[in-house]
Structures are given as C-alpha cells and as structure tokens.
C-alpha positions as CSV (number, residue, x, y, z in Angstrom):
1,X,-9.2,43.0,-26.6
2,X,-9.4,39.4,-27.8
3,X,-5.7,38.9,-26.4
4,X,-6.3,40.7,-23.3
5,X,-9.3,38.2,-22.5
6,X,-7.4,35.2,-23.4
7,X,-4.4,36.1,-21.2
8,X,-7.1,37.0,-18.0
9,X,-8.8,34.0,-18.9
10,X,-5.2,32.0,-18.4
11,X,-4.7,34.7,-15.5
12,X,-8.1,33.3,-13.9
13,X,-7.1,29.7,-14.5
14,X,-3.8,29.7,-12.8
15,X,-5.0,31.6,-9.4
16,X,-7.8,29.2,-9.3
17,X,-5.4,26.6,-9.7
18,X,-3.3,27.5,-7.0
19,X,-5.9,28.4,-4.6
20,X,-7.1,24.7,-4.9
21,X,-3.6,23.5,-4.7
22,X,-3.1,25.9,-1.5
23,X,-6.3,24.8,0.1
24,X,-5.5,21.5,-0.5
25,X,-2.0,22.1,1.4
26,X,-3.7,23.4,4.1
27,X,-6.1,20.8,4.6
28,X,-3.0,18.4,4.3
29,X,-1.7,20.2,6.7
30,X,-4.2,20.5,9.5
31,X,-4.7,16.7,8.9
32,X,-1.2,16.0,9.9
33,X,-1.5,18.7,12.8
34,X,-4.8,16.7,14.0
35,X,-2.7,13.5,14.0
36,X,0.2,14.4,15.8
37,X,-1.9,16.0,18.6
38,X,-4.1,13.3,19.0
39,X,-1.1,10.8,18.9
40,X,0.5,12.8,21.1
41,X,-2.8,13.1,23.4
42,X,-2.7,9.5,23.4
43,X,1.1,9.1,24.9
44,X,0.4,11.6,27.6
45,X,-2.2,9.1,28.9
46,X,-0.4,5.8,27.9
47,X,2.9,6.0,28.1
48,X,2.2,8.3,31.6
49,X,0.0,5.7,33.2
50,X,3.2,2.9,33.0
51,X,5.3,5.6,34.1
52,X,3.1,6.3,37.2
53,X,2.6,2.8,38.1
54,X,6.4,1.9,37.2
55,X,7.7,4.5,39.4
56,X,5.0,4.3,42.3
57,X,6.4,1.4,44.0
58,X,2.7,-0.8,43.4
59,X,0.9,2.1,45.0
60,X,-0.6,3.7,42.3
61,X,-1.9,1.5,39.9
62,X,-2.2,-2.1,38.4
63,X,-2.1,-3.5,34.7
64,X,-5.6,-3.0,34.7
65,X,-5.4,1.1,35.3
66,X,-2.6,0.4,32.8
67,X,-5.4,-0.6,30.3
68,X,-8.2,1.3,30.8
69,X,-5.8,4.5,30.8
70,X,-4.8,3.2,27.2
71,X,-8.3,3.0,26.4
72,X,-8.9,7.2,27.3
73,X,-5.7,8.5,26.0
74,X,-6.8,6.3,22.8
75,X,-10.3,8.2,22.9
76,X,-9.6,11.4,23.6
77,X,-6.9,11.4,21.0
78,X,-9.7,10.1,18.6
79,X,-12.0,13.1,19.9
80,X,-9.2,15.6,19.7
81,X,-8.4,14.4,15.8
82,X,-11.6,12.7,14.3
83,X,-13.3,15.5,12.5
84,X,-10.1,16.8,10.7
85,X,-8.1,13.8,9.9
86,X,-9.8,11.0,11.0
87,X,-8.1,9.8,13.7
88,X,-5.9,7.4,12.4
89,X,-3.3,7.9,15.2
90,X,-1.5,4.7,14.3
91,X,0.1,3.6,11.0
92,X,-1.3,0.2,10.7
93,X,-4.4,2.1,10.3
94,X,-3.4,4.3,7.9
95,X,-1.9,2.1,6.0
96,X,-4.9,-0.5,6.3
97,X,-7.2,2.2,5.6
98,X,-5.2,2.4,1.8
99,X,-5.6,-0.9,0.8
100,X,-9.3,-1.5,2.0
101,X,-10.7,1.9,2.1
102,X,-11.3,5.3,0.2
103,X,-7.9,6.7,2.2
104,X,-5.5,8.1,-0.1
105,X,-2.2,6.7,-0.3
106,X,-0.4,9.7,-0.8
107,X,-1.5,10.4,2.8
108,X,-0.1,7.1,4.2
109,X,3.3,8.6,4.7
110,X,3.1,11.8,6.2
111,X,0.2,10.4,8.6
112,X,2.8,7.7,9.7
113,X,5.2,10.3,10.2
114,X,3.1,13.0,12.3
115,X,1.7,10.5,14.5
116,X,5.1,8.9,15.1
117,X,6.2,12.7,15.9
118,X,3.1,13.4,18.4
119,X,4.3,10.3,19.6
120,X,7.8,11.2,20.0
121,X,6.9,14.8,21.7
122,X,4.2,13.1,23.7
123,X,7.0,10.8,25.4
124,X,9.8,13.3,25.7
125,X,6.7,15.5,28.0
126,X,6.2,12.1,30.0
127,X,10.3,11.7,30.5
128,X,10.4,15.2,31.8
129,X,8.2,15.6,34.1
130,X,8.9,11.8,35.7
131,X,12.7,12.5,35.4
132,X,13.3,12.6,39.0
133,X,11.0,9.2,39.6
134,X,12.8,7.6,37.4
135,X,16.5,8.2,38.5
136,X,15.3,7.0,41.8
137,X,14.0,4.1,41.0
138,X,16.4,3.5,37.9
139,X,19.5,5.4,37.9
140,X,21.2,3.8,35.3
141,X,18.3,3.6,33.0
142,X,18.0,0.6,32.0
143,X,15.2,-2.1,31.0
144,X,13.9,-1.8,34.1
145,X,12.2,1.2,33.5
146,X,12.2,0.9,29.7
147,X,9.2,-0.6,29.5
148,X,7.9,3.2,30.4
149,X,8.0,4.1,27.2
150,X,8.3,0.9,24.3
151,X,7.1,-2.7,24.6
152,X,9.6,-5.7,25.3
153,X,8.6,-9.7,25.1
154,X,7.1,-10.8,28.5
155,X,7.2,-7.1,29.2
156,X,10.7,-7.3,30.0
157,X,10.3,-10.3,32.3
158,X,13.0,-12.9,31.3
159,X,11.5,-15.7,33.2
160,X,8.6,-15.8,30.9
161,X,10.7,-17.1,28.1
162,X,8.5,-15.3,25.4
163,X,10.5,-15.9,21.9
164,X,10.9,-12.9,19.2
165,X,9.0,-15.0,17.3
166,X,6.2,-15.3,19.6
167,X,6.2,-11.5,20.3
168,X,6.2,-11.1,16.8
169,X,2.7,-13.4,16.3
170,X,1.4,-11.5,19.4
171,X,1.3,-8.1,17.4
172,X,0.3,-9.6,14.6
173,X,-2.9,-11.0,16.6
174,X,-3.4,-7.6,18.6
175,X,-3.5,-5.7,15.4
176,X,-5.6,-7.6,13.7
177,X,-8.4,-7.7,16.4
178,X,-8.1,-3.9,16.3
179,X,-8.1,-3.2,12.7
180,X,-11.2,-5.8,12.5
181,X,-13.1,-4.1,15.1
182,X,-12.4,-0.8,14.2
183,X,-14.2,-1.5,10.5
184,X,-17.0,-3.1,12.4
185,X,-17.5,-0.1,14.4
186,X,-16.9,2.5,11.6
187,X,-19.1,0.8,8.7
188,X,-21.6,2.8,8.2
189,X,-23.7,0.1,6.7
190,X,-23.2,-2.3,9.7
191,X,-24.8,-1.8,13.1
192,X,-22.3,1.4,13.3
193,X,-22.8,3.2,17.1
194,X,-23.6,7.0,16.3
195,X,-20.2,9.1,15.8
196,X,-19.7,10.5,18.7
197,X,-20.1,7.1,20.3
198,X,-17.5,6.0,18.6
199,X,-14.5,6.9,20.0
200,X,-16.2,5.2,23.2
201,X,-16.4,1.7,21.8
202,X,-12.7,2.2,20.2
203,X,-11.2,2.6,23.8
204,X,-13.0,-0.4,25.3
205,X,-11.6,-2.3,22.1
206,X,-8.0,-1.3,23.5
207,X,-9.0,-2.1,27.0
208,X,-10.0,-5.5,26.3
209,X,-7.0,-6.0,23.9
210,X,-4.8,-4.6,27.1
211,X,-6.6,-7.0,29.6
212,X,-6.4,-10.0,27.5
213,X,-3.6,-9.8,25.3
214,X,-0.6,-8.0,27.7
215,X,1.9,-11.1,28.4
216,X,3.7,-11.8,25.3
217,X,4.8,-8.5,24.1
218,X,3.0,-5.0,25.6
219,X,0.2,-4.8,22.9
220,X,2.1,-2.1,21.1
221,X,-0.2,-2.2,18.0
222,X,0.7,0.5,16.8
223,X,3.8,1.5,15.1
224,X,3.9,5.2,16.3
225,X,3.1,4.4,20.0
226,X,5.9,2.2,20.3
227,X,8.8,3.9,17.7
228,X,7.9,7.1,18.9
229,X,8.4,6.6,22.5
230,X,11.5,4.3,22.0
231,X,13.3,7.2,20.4
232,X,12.8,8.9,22.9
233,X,14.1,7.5,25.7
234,X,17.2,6.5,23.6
235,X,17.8,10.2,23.6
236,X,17.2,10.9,26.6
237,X,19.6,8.1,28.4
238,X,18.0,5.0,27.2
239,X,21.0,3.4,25.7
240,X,19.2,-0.2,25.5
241,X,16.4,1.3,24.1
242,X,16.6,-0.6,20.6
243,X,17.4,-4.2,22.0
244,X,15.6,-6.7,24.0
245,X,17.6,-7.0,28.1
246,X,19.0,-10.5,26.3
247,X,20.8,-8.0,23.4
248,X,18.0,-9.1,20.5
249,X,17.2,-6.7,18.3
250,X,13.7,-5.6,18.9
251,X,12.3,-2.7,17.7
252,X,11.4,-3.3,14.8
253,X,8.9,-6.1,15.6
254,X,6.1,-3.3,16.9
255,X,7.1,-1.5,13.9
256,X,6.1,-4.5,11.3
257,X,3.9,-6.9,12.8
258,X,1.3,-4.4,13.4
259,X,1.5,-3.7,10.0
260,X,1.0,-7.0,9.1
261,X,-1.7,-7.5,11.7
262,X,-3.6,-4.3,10.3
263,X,-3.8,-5.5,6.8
264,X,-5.0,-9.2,8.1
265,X,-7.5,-7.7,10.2
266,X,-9.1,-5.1,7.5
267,X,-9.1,-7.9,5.0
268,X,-10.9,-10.4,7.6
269,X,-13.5,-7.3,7.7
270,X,-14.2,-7.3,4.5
271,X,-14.0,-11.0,3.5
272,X,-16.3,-12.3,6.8
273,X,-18.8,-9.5,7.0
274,X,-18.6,-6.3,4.7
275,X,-19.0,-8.2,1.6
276,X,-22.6,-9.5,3.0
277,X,-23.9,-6.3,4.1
278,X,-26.9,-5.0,2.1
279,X,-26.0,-1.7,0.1
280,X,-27.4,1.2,2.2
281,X,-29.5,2.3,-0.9
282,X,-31.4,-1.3,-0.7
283,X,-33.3,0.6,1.7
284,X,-33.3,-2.7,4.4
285,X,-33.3,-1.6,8.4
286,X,-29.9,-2.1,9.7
287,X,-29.8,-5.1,12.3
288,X,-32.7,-6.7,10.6
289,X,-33.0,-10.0,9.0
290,X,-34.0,-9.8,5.6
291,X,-37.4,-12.0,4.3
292,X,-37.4,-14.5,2.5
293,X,-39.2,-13.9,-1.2
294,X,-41.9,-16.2,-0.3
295,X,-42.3,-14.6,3.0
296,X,-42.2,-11.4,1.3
297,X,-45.1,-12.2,-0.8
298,X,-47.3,-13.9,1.6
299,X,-49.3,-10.3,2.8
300,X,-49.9,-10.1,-1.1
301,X,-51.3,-13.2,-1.6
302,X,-53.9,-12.9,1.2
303,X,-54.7,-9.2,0.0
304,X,-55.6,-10.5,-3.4
C-alpha cells in the first residue's frame, strides 16, 4: 500500500509537471502566433501604403499618407497582439525589453523570429496582389520599386548623397526615440494613458518619427519590418534586394542599428526619468509635484 502511494504520488508529480510544461508551450505558442499576426497586420498596412503610392503614378498618396498609414498598421497590429504577447512586433523591442524590463530572454529569439515571419508573409500578400502594378511600372524589378518593401539611404535617391554611415546613425536615432517613448507611454508609474489608449499614442509616435525623420534612410526601426519584407522581394524577383542601387551592402544596417538604437533608447528611459519616479506604493498622485517637508508640515503647525 505504502509503495503504491509513493509511486501515485511520483505518478501525480510528473502529470502535473507536464501539464505546467504543456501550458507553458502553449502560451509560448500563442505568444509567437499573436506576434506574427500583428507583425504581419502591420506590413499589410505599411509596406501596402508605399506600394500604392509607388505604383499610383502620385495619385494616390504622399509621404504623409505614407506615415500616418505606418502609424495604423502599427496600432492595429498592437491591438490585434497586445493582450497575448505584448505586442512587441519588432526585435529592438524585444530585445530592449530583456535588458531593461521583466521580459524573458528565452523569449527574445523566437519573438524576433515570428515577427520577422508575419513580416515576411505580410509582404509576400502585398507583392501578390500589386504584382501586375508593379511589372508596369517596373518590369525589371529593380530599386526603383524596391523601396516597396525595405528601406535604402535617401530612400533610394542617389542625388541625396546620404552615406552608410549616416543611414546607419539615422536608425540608430529613430529607434532610440521609439524605444524611449514607448517606456514613457507604457510605465505604469509615469503619466501612462489608459491601455487601450495606448496603442493610439504608439501610432502617432511612428507618424511623427515618419514625418520627421524619413530622408536619410526609410525609418525602418525595426528589424522585422525591414528583413522580412526584403526577403521577400528577393524571392519574388528582387535580385538587388540585399544591396544599396550603388552595390553597397545594406541590409544589415536596419537589422543592427535599430538594435542599437533600442537599447540607447530604453536605457535613456530609465537613466533620465524612471529612476525619479515615486514607487507606486508611496501612494503620491501621478502628475503631481511632491511637497516639500516644510510645506508638508505647515497645516500641522497651524492645527496645533
């Protein structure tokens, strides 16, 4: 009897060890499945807005519907993720999110590579169904329609004379305005908006990002968005897709200077203004300034 309780016991122990490590998997995996949709949500809206106005002869849109189009895709890929992952949808983030915050970094990984993925799927959907726009416009596919789908300096404009090295400081700056806003607007112990307002103020961060910081090199910021697209097109006809219209090797700059960027940004956050936040248990109103201890003592004084 004792021996059959002792092996049920062990019995017990191991299912309930597996069930943890199968819900675990499963959360894992919905994680990664809320990523790439929500990258991939992003694309359709990104990477289809430059293929709209690229192909529609300056008819149908501007740089600025370029922008704000960003700016949805980016939010409705953060509604479409947020309450299962936590809408990452870009590696810099991710991988920033490791270093400064609670995110685990056995998770930085296979994030990076589902949203590179919805990424990839998100810009094969956007090659399809513009396929016949962009043989018109572009039969031979080449960097004149590249910019479609992945960022180039001076997007693509030669006459600009934008360096790799500049491009590469660009995304380095772009990320690192994204990454700091996006802890100022997540902190819960700063003036935070409410969650579902969220997502809001994150797309008007890329909008203003896109209107202000286009020339140099696209404002990829984001690994995934500009990997996952470039691949891609190089597999769909894009044989330039890797190199800059001069021959410079290029893609890898939006892969590590937002990473770079990301990592500045988050650890500006945290240096400049999260270290100087009161603790939310101090129990002080959020946005207020805090009294001095004479000032605090004052209404005492004139009680007594």
């Amino acid at each position: 009897m004792t021996t059959r309780n002792a092996s049920g016991s062990v019995s017990a122990a191991r299912k309930a060890s597996g069930s943890a490590s199968a819900a675990r998997r499963r959360t894992l995996i919905g994680e990664l499945s809320a990523e790439f949709a929500g990258t991939m949500i992003l694309i359709l809206f990104g990477v289809g807005v430059v293929a709209q106005v690229t192909t529609g002869d300056g008819g149908l849109g501007d740089h600025d519907s370029i922008a704000w189009a960003w700016g949805i895709g980016v939010m409705l890929g953060i509604y479409t993720a947020g309450r299962i992952s936590g809408a990452h949808l870009n590696p810099a983030v991710s991988l920033a999110m490791a270093v400064f915050s609670d995110f685990e970094w056995r998770k930085v990984l296979p994030y990076s590579i589902a949203q590179i993925l919805g990424a990839f799927v998100g810009a094969l959907i956007v090659r399809a169904a513009y396929g016949d726009a962009i043989a018109s416009v572009d039969p031979g596919h080449t960097h004149a329609t590249q910019g479609i789908f992945s960022t180039l300096p001076g997007n693509g404009d030669a006459a600009l004379g934008v360096s790799l090295t500049t491009a590469f400081a660009d995304q380095v700056i772009g990320t690192a305005i994204l990454l700091f806003l996006i802890m100022a607007i997540t902190d819960a112990k700063n003036s935070a908006p409410i969650a579902w307002f969220s997502p809001v103020a994150i797309a008007f961060v890329i909008v203003g990002i896109g209107m202000a910081w286009g020339t140099n090199a696209g404002y990829a910021i984001n690994p995934a968005r500009d990997f996952g697209p470039r691949l891609a097109s190089f597999v769909t006809g894009y044989d330039g897709a890797w190199v800059t219209a001069a021959g410079d090797l290029y893609f890898w700059i939006p892969i590590v200077a937002p990473l770079v960027g990301g990592l500045i940004g988050a650890g500006a956050y945290k240096v400049l203004i999260s270290r100087f936040l009161p603790a939310e248990e101090e129990g002080e109103e959020v946005g207020t300034i805090p009294e001095t201890t004479s000032e605090a003592r004052e209404p005492e004084r004139k009680s007594a």
